[in-house]
C-alpha positions as CSV (number, residue, x, y, z in Angstrom):
1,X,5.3,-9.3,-18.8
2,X,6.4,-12.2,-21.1
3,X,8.1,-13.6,-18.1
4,X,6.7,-15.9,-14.9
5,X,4.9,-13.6,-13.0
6,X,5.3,-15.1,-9.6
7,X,9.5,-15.3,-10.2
8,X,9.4,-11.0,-11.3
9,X,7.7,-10.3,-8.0
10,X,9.5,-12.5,-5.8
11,X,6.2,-14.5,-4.8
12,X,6.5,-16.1,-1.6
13,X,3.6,-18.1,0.4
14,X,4.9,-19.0,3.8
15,X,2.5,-19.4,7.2
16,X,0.6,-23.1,8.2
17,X,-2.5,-21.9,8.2
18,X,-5.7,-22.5,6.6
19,X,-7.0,-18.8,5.6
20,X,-4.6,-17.0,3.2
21,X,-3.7,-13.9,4.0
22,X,-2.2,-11.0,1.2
23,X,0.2,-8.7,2.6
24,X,0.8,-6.3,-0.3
25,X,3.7,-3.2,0.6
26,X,2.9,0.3,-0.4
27,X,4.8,3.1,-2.5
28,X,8.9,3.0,-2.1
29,X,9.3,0.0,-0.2
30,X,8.9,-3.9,-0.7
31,X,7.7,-7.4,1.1
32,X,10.4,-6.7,3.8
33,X,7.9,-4.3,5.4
34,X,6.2,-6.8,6.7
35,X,9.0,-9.0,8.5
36,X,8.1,-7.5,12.2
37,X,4.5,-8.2,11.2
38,X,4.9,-11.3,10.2
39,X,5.6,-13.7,13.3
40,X,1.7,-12.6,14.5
41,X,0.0,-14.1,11.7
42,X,2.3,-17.3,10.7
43,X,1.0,-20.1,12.4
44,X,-3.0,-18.9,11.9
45,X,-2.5,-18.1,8.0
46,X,-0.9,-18.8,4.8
47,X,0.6,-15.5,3.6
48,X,1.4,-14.6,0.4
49,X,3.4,-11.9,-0.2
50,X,5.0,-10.2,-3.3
51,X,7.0,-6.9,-4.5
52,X,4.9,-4.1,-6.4
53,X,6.9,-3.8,-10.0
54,X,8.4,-1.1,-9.1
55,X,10.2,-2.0,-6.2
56,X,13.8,-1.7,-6.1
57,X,14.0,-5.7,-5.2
58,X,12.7,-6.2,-8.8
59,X,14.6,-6.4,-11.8
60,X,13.6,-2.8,-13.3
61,X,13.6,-4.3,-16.9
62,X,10.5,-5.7,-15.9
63,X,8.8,-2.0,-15.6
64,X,6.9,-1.1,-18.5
65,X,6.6,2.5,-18.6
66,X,4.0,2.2,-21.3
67,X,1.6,-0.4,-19.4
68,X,1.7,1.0,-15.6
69,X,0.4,4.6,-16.3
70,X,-2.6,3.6,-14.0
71,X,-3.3,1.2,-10.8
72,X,-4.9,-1.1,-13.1
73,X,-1.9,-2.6,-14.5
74,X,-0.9,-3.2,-10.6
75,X,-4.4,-5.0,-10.3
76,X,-3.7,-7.1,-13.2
77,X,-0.5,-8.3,-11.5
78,X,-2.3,-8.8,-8.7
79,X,-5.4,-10.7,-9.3
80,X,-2.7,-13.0,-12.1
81,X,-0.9,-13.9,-8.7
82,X,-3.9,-14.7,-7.1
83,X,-5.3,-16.7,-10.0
84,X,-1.7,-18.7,-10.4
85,X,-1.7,-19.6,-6.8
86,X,-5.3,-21.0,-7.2
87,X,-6.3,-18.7,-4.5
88,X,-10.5,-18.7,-4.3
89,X,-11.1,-16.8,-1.2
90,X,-8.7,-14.1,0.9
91,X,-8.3,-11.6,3.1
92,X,-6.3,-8.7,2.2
93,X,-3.9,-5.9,3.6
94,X,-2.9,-3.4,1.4
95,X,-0.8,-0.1,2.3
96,X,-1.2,3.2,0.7
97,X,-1.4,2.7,-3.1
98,X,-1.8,-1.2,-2.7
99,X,-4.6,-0.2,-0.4
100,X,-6.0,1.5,-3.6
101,X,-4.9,-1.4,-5.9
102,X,-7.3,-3.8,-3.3
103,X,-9.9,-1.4,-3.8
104,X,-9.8,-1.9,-7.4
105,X,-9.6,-5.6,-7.5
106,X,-12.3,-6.2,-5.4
107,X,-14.1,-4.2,-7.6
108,X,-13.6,-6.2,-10.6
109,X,-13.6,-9.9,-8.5
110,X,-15.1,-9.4,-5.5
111,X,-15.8,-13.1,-5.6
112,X,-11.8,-13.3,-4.0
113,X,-12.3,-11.1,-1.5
114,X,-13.6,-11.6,1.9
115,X,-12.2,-8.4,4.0
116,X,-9.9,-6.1,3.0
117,X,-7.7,-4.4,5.5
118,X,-6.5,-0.4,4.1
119,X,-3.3,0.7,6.0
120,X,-2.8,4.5,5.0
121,X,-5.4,4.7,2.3
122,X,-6.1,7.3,0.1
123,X,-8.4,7.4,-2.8
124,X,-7.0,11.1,-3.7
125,X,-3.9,12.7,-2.3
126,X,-4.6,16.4,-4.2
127,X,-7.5,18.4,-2.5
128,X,-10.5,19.8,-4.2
129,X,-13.6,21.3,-3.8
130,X,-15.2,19.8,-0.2
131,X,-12.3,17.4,0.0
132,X,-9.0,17.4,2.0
133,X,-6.5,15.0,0.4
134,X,-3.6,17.1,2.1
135,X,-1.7,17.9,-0.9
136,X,-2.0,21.1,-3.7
137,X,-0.9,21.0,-6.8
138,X,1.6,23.2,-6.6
139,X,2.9,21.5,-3.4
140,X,3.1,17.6,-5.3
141,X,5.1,19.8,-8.6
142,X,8.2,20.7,-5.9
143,X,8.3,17.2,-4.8
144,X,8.6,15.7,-8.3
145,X,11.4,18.6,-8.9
146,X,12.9,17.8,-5.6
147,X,13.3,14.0,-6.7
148,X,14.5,15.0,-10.0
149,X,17.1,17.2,-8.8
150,X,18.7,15.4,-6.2
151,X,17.3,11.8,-5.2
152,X,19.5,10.6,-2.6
153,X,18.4,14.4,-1.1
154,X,15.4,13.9,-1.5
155,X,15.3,10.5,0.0
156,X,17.0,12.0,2.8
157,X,14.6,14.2,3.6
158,X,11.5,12.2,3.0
159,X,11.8,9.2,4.7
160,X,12.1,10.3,8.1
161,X,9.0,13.0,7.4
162,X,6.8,9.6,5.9
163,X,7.9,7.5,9.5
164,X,7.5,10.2,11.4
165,X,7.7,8.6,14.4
166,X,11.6,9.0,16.1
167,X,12.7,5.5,15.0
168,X,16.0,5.9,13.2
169,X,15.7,2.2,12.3
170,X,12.0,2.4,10.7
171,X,13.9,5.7,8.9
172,X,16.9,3.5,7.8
173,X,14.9,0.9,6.5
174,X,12.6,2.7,4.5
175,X,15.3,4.6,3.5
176,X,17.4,1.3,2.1
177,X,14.6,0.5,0.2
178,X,13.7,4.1,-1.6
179,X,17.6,3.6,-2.4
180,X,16.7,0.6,-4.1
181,X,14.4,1.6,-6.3
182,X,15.5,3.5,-9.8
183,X,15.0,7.2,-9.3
184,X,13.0,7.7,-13.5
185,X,11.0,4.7,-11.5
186,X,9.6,6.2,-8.1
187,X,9.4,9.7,-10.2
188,X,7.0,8.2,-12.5
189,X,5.2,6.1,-9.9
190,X,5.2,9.1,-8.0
191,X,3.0,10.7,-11.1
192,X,0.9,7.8,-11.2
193,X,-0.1,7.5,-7.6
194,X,-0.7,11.6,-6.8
195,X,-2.7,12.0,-9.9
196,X,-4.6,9.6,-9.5
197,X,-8.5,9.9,-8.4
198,X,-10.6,7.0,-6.9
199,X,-13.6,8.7,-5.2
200,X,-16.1,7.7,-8.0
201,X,-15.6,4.0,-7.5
202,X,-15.5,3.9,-4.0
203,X,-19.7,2.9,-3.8
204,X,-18.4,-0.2,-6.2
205,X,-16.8,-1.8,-3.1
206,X,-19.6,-3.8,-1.8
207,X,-16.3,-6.0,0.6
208,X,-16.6,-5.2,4.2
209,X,-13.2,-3.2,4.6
210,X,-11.1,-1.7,8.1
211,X,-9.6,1.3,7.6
212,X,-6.3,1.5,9.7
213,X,-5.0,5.2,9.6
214,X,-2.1,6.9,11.9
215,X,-3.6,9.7,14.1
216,X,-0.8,11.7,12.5
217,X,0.6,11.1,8.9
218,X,2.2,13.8,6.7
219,X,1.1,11.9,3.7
220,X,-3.0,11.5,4.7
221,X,-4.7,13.5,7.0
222,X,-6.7,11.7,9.5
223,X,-10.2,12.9,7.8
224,X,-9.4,11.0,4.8
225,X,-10.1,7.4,7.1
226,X,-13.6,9.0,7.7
227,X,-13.8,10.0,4.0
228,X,-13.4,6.0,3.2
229,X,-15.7,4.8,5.7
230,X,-18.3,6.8,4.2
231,X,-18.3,6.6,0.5
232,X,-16.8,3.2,0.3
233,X,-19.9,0.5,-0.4
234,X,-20.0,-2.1,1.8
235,X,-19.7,-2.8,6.4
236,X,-16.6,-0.3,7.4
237,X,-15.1,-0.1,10.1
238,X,-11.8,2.9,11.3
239,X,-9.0,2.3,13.6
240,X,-7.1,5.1,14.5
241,X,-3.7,4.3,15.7
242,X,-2.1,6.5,18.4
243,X,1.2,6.5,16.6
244,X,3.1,8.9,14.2
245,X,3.7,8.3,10.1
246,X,2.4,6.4,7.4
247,X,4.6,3.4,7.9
248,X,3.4,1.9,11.4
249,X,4.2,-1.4,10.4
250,X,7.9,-0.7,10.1
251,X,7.8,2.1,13.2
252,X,5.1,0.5,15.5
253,X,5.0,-3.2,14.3
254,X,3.4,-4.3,17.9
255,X,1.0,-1.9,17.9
256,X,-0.7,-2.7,14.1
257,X,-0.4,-5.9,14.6
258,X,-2.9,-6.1,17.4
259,X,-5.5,-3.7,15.5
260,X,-4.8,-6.5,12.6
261,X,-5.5,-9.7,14.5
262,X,-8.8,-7.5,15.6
263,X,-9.7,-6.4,12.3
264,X,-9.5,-10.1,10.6
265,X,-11.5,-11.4,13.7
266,X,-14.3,-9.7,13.4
């Protein structure tokens, strides 16, 4: 990135605890998704948190169209962080694509890793043949024409199908921060993340992992958690919220954050 890493992605480490903790946001919003997590896990952990280079809360100069065309660039960033904080051991929450973006680095250090946490995972959005990713092609092609068309419509439509729960303030907020973000940005993003196609590494994963999935979620059916559990490598366990969306940390903060303090306890 030629720059310092940990200033491009707004690193912060805040909590006075012993065992560090990664919160790491998901597609079309940024670390702010985490404030109403956050007061559960201060005083037991030291968090880091950081923006994805895509988000709208960094500089978009810093977006290299050329070198993010997969997730691995994303795990590059994020296993650098990890490395310039000194981190050796952590536990890690990831949501939707950084769920996938965990996967991936625990795959290639799993050394770092001692449980990761996968909020809204999916390791293919597109179905196929014996697999329901809830998405066709032809579906994914309007919503890329949607964005390109009209993205402050398309925002507006969007956001309040992803909370899907009825809380305008969740919806306003995720909203702000798809605002945020340059529209040629989340389109290509967009590309990335629906084409891309994890199944075959799942076995790799030999990190005990929780799999934290809405019971309802326009953007990955609840089968998909069960999908995980079974094909990933190593101890799984699913949680299956009763709650609405794919953003439960911004709609049902309370709620996650229990099945979070139980999923890092165990």
């Amino acid at each position: 990135m030629g720059i310092n890493l940990l200033e491009a992605l707004n690193v912060r480490v805040v909590g006075s605890g012993e065992k560090i903790l990664v919160l790491a946001h998901g597609f079309g919003t940024d670390q702010s998704a985490w404030q109403r997590i956050l007061p559960f896990f201060l005083p037991h952990y030291r968090i880091i948190l950081y923006d994805l280079v895509c988000a709208g809360s960094v500089n978009p100069d810093y977006f290299d169209f050329r070198r993010y065309t997969s997730l691995d660039a994303y795990v590059d960033d994020l296993l650098n962080i990890l490395d310039a904080l000194r981190v050796d051991r952590c536990y890690y929450v990831g949501h939707s694509v950084s769920a996938m973006i965990g996967i991936l680095a625990s795959i290639r250090r799993p050394d770092l890793f001692i449980k990761l946490i996968l909020l809204g995972a999916s390791p293919r959005f597109l179905n196929d043949k014996n697999y329901h990713g809830g998405f066709e092609q032809g579906e994914i092609e309007k919503v890329f024409s949607a964005m390109e068309a009209n993205y402050e419509a398309w925002v507006n439509g969007f956001a309040p199908l992803s909370v899907g729960a009825d809380v305008p303030a969740a919806v306003q907020e995720f909203s702000r921060t798809l605002f945020n973000m340059r529209p040629d940005i989340t389109l290509f993003v967009s590309r990335t993340v629906f084409n891309s196609d994890l199944r075959g590494v799942l076995g790799l994963v030999r990190i005990p992992c929780c799999i934290i999935q809405s019971a309802q979620d326009v953007s990955v059916p609840v089968s998909v958690a069960a999908y995980l559990k079974n094909h990933l490598g190593g101890r799984n366990t699913v949680e299956i919220l009763h709650t609405e969306g794919h953003l439960p940390h911004l709609s049902a903060p309370n709620l996650l954050a229990r099945v979070l303090q139980r999923a890092l306890s165990r």
